[in-house]
PDB file of N, CA, C and O in Angstrom:
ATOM      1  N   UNK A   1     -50.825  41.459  66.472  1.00  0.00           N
ATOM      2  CA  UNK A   1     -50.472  40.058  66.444  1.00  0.00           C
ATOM      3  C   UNK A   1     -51.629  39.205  66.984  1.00  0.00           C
ATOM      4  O   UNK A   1     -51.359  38.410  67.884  1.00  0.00           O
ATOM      5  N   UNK A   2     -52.950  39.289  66.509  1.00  0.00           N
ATOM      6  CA  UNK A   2     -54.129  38.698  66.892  1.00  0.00           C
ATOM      7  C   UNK A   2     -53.879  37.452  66.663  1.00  0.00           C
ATOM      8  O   UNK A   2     -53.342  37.296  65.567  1.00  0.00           O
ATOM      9  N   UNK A   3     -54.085  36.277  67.383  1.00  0.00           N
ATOM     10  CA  UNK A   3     -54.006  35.074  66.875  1.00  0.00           C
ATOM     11  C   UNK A   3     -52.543  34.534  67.127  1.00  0.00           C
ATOM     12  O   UNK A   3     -52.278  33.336  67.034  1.00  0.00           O
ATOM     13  N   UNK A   4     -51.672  35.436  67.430  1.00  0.00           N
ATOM     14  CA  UNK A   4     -50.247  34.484  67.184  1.00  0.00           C
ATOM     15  C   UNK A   4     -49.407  34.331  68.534  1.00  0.00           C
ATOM     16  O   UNK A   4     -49.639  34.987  69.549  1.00  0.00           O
ATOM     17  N   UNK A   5     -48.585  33.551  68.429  1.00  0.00           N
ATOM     18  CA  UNK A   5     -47.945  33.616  69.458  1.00  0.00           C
ATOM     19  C   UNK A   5     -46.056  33.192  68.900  1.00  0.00           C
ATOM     20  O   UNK A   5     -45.634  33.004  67.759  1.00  0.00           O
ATOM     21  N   UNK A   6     -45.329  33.165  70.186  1.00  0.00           N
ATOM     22  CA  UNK A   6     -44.440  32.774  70.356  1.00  0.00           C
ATOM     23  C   UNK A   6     -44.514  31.409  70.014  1.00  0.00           C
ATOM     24  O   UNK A   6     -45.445  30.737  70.458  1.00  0.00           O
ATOM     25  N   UNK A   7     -43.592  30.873  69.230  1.00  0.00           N
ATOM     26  CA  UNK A   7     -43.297  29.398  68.703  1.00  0.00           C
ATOM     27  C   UNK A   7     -42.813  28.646  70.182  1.00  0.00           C
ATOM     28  O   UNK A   7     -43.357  27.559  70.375  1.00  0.00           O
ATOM     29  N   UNK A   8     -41.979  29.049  71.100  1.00  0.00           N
ATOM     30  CA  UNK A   8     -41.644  28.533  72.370  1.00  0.00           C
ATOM     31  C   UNK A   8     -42.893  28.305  73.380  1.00  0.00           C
ATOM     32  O   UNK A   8     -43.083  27.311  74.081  1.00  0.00           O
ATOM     33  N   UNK A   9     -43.559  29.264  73.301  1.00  0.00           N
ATOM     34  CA  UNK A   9     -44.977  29.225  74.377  1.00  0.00           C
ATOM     35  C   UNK A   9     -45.972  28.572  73.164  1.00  0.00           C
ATOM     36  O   UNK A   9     -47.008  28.261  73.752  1.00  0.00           O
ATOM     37  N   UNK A  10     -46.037  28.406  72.462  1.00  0.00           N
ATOM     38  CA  UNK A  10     -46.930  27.416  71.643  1.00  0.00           C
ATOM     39  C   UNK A  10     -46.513  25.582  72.090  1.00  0.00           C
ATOM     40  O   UNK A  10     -47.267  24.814  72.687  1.00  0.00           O
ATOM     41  N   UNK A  11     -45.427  25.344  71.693  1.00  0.00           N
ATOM     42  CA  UNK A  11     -44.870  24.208  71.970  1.00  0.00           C
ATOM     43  C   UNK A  11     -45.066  23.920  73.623  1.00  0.00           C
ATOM     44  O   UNK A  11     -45.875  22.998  73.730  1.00  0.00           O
ATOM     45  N   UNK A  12     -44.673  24.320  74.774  1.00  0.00           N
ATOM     46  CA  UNK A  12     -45.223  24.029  76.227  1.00  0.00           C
ATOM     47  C   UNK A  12     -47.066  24.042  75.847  1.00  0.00           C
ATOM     48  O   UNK A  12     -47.871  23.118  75.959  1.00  0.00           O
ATOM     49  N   UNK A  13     -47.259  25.314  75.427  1.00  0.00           N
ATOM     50  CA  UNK A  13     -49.314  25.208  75.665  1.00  0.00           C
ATOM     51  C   UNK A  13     -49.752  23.939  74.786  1.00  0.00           C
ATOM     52  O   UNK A  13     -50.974  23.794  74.760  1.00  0.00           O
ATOM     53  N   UNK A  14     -49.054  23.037  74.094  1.00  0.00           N
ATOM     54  CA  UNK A  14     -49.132  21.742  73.333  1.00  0.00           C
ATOM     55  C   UNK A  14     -49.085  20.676  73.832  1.00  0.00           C
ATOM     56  O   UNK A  14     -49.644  19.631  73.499  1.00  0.00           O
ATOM     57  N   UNK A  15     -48.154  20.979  74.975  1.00  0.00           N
ATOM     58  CA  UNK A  15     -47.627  19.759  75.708  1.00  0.00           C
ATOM     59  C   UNK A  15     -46.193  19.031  75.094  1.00  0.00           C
ATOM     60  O   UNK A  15     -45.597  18.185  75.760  1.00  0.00           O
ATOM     61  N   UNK A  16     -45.659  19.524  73.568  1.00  0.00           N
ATOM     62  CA  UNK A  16     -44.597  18.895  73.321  1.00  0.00           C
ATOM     63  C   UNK A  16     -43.816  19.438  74.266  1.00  0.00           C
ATOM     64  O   UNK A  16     -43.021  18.498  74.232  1.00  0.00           O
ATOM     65  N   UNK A  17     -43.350  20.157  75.093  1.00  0.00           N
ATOM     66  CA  UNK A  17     -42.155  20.620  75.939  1.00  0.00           C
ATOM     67  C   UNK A  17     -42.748  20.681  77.406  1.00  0.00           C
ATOM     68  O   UNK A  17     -43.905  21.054  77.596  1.00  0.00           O
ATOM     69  N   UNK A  18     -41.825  20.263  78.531  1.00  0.00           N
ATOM     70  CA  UNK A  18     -42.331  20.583  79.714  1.00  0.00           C
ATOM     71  C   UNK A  18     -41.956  22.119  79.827  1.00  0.00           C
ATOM     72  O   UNK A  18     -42.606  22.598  80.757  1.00  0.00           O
ATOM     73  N   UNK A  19     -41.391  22.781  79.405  1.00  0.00           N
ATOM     74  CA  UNK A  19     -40.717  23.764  80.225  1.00  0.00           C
ATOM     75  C   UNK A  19     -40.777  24.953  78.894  1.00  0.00           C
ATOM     76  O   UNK A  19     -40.770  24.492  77.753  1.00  0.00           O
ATOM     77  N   UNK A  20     -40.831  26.330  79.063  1.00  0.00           N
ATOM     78  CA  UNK A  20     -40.135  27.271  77.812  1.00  0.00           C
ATOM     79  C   UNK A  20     -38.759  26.948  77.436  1.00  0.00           C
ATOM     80  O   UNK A  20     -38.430  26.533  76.325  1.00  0.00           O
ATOM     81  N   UNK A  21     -37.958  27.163  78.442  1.00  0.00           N
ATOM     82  CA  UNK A  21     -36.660  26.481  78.607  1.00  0.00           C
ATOM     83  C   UNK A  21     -35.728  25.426  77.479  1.00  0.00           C
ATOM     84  O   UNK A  21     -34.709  25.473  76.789  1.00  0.00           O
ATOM     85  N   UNK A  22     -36.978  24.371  77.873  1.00  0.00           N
ATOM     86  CA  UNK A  22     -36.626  22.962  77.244  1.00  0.00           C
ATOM     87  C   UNK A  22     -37.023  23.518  75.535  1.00  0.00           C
ATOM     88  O   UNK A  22     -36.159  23.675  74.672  1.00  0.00           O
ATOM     89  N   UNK A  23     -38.396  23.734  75.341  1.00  0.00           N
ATOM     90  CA  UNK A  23     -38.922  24.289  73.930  1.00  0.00           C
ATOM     91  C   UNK A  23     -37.666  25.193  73.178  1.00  0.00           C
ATOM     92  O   UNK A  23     -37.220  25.032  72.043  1.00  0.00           O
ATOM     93  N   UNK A  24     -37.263  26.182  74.196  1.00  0.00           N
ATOM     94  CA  UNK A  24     -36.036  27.277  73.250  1.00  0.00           C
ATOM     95  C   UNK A  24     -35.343  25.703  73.125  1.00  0.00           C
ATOM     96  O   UNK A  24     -35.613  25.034  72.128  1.00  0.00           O
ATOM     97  N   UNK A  25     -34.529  25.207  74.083  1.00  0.00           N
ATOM     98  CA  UNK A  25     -33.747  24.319  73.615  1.00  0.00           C
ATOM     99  C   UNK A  25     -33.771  23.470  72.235  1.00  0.00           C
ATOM    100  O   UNK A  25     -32.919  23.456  71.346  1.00  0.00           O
ATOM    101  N   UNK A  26     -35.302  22.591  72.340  1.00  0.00           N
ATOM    102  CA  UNK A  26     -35.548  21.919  71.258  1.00  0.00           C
ATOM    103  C   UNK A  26     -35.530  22.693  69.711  1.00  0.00           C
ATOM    104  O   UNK A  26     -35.103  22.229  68.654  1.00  0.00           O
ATOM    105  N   UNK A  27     -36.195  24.135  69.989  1.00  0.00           N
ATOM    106  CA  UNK A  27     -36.245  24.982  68.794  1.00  0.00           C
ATOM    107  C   UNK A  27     -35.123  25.497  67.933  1.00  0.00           C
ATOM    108  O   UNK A  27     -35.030  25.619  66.712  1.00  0.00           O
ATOM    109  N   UNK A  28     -33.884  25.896  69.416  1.00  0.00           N
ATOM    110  CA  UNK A  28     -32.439  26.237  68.503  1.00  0.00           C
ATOM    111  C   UNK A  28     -31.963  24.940  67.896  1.00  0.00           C
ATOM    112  O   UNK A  28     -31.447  24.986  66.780  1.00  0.00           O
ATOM    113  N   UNK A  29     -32.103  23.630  68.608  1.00  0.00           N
ATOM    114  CA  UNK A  29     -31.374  22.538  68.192  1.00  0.00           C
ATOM    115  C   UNK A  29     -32.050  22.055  66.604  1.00  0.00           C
ATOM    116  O   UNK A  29     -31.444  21.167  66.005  1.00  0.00           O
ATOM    117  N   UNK A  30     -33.011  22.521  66.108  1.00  0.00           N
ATOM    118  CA  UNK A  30     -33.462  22.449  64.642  1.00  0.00           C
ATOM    119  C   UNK A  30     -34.491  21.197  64.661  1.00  0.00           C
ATOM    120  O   UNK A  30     -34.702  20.601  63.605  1.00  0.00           O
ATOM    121  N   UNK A  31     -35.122  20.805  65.843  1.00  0.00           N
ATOM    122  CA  UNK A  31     -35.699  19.880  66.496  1.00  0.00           C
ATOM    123  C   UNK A  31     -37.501  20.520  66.515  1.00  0.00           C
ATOM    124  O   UNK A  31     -38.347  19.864  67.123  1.00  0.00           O
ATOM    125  N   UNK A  32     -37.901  21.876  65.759  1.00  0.00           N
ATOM    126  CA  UNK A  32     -39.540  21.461  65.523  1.00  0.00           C
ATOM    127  C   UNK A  32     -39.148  22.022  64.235  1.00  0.00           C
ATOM    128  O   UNK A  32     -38.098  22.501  63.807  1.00  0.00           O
ATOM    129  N   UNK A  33     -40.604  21.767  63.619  1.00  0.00           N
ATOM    130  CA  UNK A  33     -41.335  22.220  62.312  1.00  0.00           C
ATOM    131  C   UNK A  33     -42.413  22.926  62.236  1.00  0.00           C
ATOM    132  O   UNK A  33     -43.283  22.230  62.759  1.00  0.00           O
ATOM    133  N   UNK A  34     -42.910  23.995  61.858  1.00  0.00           N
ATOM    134  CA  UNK A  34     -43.709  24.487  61.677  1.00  0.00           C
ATOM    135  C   UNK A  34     -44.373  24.198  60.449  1.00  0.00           C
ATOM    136  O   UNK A  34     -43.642  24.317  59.465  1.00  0.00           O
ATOM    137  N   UNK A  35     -45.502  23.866  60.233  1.00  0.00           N
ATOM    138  CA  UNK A  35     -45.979  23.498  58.792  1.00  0.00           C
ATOM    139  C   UNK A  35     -45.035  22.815  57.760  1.00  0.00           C
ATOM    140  O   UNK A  35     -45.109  23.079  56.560  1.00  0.00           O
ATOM    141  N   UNK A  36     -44.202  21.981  58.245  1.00  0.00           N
ATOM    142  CA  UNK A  36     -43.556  21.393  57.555  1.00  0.00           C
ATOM    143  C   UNK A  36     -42.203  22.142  57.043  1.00  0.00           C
ATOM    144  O   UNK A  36     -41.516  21.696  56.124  1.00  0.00           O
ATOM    145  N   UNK A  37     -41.913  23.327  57.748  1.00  0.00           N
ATOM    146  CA  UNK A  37     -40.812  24.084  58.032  1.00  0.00           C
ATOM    147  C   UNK A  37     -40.007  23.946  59.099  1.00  0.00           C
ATOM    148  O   UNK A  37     -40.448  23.988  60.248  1.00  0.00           O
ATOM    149  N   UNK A  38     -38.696  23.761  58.801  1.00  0.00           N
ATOM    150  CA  UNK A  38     -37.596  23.701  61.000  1.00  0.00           C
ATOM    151  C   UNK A  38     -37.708  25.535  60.796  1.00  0.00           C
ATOM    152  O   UNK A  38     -37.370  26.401  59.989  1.00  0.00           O
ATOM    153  N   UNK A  39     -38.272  25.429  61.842  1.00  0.00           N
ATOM    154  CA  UNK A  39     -38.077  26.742  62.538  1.00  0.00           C
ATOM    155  C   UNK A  39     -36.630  26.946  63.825  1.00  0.00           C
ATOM    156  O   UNK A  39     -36.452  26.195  64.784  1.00  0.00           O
ATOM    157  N   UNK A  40     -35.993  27.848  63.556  1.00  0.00           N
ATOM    158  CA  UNK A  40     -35.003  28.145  64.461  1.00  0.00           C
ATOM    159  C   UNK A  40     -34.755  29.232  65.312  1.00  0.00           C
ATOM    160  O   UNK A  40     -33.632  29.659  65.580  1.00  0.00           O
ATOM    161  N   UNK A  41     -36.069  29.776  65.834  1.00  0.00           N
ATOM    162  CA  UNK A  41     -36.131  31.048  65.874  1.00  0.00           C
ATOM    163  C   UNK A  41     -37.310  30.912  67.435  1.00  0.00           C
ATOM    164  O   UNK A  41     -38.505  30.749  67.185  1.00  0.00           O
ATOM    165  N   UNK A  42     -37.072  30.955  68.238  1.00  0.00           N
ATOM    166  CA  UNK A  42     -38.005  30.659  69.456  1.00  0.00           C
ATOM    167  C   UNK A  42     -39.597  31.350  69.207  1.00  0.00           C
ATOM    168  O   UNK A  42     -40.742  30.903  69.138  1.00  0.00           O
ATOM    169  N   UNK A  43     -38.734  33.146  69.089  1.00  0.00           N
ATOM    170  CA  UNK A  43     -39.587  34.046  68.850  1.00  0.00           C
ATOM    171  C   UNK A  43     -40.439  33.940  67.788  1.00  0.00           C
ATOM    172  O   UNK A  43     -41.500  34.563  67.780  1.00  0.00           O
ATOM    173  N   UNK A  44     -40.067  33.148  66.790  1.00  0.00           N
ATOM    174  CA  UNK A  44     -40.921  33.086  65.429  1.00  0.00           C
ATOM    175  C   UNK A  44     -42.520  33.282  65.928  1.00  0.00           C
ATOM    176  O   UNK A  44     -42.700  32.859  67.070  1.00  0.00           O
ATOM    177  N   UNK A  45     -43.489  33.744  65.396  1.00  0.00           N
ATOM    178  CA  UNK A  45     -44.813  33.924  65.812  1.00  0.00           C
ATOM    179  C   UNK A  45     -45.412  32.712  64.708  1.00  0.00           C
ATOM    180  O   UNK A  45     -44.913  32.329  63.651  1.00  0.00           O
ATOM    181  N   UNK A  46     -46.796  32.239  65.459  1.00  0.00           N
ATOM    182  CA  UNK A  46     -46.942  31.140  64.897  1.00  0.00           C
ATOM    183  C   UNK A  46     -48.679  31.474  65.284  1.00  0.00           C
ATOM    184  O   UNK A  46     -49.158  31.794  66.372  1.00  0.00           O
ATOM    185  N   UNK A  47     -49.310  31.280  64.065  1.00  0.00           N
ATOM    186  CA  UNK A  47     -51.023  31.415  63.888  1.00  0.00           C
ATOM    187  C   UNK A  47     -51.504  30.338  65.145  1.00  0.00           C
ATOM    188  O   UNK A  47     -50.641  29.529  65.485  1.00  0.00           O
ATOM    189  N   UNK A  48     -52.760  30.285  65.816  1.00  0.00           N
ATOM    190  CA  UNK A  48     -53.215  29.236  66.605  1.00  0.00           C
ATOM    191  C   UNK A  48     -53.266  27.720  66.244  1.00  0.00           C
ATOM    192  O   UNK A  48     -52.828  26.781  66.909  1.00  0.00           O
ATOM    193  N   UNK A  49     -53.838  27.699  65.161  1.00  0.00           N
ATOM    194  CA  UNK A  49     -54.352  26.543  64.155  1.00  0.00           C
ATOM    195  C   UNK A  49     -53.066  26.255  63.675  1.00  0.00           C
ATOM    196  O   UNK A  49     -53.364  25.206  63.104  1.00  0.00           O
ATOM    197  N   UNK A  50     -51.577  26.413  63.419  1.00  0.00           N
ATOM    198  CA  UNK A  50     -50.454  26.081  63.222  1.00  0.00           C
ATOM    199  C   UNK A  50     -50.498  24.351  63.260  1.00  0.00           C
ATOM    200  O   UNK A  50     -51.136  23.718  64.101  1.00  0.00           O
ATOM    201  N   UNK A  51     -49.850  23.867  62.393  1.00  0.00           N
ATOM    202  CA  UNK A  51     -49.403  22.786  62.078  1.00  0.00           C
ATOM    203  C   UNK A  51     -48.064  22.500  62.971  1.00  0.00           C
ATOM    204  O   UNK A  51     -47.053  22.684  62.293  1.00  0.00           O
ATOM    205  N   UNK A  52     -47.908  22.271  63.740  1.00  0.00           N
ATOM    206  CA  UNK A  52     -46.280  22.288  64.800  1.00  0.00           C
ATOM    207  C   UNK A  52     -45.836  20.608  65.154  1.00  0.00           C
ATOM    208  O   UNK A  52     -46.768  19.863  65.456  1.00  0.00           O
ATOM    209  N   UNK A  53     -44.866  20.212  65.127  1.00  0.00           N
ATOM    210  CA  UNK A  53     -43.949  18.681  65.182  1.00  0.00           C
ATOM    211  C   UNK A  53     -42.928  19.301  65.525  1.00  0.00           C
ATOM    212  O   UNK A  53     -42.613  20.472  65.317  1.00  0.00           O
ATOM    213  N   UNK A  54     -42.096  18.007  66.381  1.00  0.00           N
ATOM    214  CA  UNK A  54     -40.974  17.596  66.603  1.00  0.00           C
ATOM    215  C   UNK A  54     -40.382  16.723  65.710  1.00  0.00           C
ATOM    216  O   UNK A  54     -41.013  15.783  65.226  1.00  0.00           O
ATOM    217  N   UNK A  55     -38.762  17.042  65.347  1.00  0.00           N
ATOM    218  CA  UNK A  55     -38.427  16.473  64.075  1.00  0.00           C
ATOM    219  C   UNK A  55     -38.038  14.682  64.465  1.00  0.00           C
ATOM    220  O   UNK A  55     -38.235  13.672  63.791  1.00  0.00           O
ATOM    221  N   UNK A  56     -37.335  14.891  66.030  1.00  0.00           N
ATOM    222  CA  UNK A  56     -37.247  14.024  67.094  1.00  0.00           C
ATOM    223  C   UNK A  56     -37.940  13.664  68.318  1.00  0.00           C
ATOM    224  O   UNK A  56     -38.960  14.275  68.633  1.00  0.00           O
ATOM    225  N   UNK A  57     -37.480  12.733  69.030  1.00  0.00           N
ATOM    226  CA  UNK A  57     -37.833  12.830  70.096  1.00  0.00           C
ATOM    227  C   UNK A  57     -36.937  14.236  70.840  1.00  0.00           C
ATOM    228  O   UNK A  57     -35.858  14.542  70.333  1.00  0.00           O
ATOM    229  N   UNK A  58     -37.528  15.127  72.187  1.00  0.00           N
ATOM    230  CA  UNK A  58     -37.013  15.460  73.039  1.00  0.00           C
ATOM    231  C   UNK A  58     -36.365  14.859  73.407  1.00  0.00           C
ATOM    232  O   UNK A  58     -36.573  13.646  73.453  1.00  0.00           O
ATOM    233  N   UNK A  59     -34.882  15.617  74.000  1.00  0.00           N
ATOM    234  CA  UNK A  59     -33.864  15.189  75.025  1.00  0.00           C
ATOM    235  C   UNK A  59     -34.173  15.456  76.197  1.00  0.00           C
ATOM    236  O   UNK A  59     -34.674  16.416  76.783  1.00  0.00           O
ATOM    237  N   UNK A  60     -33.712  14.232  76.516  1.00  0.00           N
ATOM    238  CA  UNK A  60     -34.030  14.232  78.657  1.00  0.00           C
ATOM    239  C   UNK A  60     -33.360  15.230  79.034  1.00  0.00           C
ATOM    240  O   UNK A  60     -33.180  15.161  80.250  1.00  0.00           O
ATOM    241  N   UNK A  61     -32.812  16.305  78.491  1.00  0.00           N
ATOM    242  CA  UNK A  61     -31.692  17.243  79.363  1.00  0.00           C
ATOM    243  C   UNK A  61     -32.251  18.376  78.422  1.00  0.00           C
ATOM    244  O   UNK A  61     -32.944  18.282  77.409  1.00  0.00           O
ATOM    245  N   UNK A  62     -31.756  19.431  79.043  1.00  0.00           N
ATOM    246  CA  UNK A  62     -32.050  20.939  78.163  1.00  0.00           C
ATOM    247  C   UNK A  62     -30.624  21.190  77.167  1.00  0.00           C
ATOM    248  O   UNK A  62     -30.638  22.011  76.250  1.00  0.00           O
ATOM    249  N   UNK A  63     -29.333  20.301  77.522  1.00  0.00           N
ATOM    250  CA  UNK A  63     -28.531  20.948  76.422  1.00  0.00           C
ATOM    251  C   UNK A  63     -27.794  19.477  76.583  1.00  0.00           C
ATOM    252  O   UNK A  63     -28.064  18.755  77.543  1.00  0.00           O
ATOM    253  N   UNK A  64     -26.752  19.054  75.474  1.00  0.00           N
ATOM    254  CA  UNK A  64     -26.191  18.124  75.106  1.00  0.00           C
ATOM    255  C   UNK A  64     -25.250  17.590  76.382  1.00  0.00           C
ATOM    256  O   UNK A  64     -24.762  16.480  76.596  1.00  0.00           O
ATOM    257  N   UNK A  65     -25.199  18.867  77.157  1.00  0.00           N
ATOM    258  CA  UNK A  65     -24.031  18.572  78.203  1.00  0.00           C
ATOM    259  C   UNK A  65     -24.723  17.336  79.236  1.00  0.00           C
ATOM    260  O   UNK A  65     -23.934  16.451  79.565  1.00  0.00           O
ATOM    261  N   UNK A  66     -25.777  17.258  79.624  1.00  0.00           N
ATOM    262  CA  UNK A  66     -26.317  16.582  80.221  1.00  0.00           C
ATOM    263  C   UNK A  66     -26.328  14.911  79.122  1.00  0.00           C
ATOM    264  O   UNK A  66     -26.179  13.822  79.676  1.00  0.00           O
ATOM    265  N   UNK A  67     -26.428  14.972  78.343  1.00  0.00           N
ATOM    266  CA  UNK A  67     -25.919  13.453  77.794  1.00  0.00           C
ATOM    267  C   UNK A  67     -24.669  13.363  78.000  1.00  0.00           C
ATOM    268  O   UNK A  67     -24.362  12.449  78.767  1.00  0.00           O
ATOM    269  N   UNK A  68     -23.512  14.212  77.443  1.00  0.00           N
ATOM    270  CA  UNK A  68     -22.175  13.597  77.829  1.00  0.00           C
ATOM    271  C   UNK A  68     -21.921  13.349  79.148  1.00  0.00           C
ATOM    272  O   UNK A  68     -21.138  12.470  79.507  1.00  0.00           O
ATOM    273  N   UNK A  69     -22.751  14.325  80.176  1.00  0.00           N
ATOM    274  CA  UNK A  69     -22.098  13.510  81.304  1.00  0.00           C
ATOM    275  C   UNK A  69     -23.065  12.220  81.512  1.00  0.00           C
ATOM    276  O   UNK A  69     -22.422  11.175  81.415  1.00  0.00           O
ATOM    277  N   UNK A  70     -24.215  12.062  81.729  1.00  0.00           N
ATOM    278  CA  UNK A  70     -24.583  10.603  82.051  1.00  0.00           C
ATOM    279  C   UNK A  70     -23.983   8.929  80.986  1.00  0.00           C
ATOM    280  O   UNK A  70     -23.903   7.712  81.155  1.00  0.00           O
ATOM    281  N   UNK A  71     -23.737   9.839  80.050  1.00  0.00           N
ATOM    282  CA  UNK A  71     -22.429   9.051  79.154  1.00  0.00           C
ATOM    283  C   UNK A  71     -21.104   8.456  80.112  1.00  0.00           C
ATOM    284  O   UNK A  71     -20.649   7.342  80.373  1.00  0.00           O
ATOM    285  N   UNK A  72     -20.784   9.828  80.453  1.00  0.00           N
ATOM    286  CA  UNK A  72     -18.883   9.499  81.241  1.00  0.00           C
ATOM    287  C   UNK A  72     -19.199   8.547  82.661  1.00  0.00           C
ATOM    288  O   UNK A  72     -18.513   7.564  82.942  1.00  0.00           O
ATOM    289  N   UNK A  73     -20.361   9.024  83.493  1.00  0.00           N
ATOM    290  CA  UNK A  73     -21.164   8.377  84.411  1.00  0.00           C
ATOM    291  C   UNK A  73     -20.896   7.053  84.300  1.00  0.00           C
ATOM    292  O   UNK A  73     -20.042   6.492  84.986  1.00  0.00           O
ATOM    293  N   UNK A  74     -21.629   6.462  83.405  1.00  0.00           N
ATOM    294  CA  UNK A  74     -21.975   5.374  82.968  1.00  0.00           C
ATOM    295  C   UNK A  74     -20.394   4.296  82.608  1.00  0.00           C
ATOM    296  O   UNK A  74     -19.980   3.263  83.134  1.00  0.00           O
ATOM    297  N   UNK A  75     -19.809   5.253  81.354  1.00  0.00           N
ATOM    298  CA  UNK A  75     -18.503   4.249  81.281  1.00  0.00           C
ATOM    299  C   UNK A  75     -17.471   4.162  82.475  1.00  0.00           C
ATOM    300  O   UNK A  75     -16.916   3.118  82.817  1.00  0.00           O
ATOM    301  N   UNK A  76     -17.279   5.463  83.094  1.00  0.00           N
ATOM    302  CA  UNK A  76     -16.086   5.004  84.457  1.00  0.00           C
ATOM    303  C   UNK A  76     -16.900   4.357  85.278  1.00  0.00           C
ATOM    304  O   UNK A  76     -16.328   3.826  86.230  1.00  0.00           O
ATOM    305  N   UNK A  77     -18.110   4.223  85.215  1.00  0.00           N
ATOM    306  CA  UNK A  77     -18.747   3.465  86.261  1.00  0.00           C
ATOM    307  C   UNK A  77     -18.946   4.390  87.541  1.00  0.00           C
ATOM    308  O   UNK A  77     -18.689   3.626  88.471  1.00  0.00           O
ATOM    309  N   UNK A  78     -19.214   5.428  87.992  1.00  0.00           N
ATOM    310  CA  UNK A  78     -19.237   6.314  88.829  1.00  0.00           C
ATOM    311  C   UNK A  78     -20.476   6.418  89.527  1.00  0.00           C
ATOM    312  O   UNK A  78     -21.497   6.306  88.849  1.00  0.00           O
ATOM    313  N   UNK A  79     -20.572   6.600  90.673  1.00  0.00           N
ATOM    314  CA  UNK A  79     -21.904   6.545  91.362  1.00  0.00           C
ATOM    315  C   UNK A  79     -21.423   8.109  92.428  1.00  0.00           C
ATOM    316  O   UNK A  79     -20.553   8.369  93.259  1.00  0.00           O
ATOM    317  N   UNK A  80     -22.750   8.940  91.684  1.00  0.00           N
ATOM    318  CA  UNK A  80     -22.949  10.214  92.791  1.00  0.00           C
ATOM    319  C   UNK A  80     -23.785   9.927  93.729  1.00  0.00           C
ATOM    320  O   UNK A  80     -23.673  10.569  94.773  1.00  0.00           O
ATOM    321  N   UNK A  81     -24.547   9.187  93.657  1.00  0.00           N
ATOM    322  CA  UNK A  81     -25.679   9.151  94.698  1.00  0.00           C
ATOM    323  C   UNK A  81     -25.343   9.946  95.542  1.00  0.00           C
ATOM    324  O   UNK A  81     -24.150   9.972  95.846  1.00  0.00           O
ATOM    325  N   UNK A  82     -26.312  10.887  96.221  1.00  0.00           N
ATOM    326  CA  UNK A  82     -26.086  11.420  97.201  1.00  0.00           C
ATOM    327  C   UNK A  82     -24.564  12.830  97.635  1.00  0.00           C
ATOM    328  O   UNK A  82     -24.141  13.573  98.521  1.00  0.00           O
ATOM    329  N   UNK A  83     -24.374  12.457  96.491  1.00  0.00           N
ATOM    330  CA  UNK A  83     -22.894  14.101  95.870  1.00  0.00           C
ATOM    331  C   UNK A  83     -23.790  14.915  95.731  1.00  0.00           C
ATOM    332  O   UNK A  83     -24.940  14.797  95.305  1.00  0.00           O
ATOM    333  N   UNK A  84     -22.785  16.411  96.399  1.00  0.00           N
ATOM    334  CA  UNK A  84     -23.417  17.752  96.069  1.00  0.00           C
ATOM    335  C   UNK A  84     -22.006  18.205  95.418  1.00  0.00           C
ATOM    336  O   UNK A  84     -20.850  18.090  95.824  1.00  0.00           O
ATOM    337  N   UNK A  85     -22.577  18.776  94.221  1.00  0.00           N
ATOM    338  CA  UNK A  85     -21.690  19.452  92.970  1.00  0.00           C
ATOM    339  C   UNK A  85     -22.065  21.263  93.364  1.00  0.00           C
ATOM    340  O   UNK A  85     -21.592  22.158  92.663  1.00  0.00           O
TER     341      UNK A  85
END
């Protein structure tokens, strides 16, 4: 596998992702392209010189759950400041 890598550790060594983490995230969610392909596959191996995009912007959170709650946050009007969950 001279030359290739992981599609997840490509995307962080790019700078589109802070994290591997966040990258699997963005990658299962159908959120990059490879050469003008959605790749869904973290592991996919990907040449150096690869053509790689985001189809979107990144989400501020690693999974959807983190929008619904700063969603529910927001409409009951709720303030954690300073709550330990």
């Amino acid at each position: 596998m001279v030359g290739r890598r992981r599609l997840d550790a490509e995307v962080v060594e790019r700078g589109l992702a802070d994290t591997r983490a966040r990258a699997q995230a963005m990658i299962l969610g159908g959120g990059v392209t490879v050469e003008g392909e959605i790749i869904s596959k973290p592991s996919h191996p990907v040449e150096a010189g690869a053509r790689i995009a985001l189809v979107r912007e990144p989400m501020p959170f690693v999974s959807r759950g983190g929008l619904k709650l700063r969603h529910a946050l927001d409409v009951f009007d709720l303030d954690v400041t300073g709550r330990v969950a």
